[in-house]
N, C-alpha and C positions, 0 to 999 in steps of 0.2 A: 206659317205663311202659306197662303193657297196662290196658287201660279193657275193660271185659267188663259191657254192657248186663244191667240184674235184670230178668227176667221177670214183665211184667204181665199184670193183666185183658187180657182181648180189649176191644178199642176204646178202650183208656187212654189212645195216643198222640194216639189221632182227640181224644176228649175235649178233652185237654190243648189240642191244635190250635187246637177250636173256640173255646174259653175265654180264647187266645192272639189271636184276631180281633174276633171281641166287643172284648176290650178295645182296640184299635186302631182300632178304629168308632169305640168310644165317647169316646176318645182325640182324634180327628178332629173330632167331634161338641159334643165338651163341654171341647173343649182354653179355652174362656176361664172358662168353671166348674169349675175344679179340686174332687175330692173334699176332704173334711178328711184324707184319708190315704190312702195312695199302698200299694204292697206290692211291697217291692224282689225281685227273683227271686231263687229260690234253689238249687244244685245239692245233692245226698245222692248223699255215696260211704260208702262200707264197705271196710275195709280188714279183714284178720285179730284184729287189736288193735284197733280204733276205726272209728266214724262220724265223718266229717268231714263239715261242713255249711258251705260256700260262698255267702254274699252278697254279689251286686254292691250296693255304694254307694258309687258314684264319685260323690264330689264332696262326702260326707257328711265332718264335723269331726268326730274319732276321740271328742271331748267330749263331741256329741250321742250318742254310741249308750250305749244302756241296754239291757244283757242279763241277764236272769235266768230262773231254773232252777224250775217250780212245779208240783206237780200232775201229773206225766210232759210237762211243758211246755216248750220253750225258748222265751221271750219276747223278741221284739227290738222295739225300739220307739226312735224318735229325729226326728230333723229334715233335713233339707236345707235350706240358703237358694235363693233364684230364683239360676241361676247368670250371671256378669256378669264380662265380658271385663275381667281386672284393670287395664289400660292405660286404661279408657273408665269406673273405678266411677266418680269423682267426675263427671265430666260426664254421668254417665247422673243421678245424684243432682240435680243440680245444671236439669238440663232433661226437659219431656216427652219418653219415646219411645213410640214406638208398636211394639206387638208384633204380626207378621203371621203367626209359627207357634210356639208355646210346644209340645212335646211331650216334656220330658224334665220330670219327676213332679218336685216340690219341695212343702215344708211337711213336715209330721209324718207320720212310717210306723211301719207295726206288720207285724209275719209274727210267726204262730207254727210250731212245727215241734212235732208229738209225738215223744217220745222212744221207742225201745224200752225195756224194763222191763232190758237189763242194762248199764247204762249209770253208771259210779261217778258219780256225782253231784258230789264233790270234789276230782276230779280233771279234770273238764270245762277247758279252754283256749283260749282265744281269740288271734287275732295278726290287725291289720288294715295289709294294705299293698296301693299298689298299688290302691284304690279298692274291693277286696274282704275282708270278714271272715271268716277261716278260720276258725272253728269247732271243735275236738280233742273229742270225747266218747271217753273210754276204755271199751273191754269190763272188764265184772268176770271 
């Protein structure tokens, strides 16, 4: 498979970069005050016939995710629980722990993604494995 980087604005990477620290400050900073909602990353390919649109959510229950199509919108929105070594739930339940570095997002998330304008709308597809939701948007 050949991957061929789309050409951005000047300083989109930088941008991105900066946007990508910020949140790792503020991650550092404000890791025992979690926001009300977290925003899972997302990769955009283009293929000939389709955008496909890749979200990490490892750890998310395929139950929690709610995807819908509005407005040139893809809406994702869903939950993660705190995540908790299966071996140790009940004893974590059962007694105080203390947490000394929380940095992996839990609670309720939203991403949206615009869509382009040629994009069938009823033929959009979804497949989640692997902790990631593939995304299928077909070209009209």
């Amino acid at each position: 498979m050949t991957v061929e980087v789309a050409s951005e604005p000047p300083f989109g990477s930088v941008a991105r970069q900066m946007n990508k620290l910020v949140d790792q400050m503020n991650k550092g900073y404000y890791n025992f005050l979690p926001n009300e909602t977290w925003t899972p990353s997302v990769n955009l390919y283009e293929t000939e016939t389709a955008y496909v649109v890749c979200v990490d959510l490892a750890g998310v229950d395929k139950e929690k995710i709610d995807l819908t199509v509005a407005d040139q919108r893809l809406k994702l929105r869903g939950a993660r629980a705190v995540p908790i070594q299966p071996d140790t739930e009940a004893e974590m339940a059962s007694k105080r722990v203390k947490v000394h570095l929380m940095e992996i997002d839990h609670g309720g998330f939203s991403r949206e993604v615009e869509l382009p304008h040629d994009v069938e709308h009823d033929k959009i597809s979804a497949n989640y494995r692997n902790g990631m939701l593939w995304i299928e948007l077909p070209k009209k």
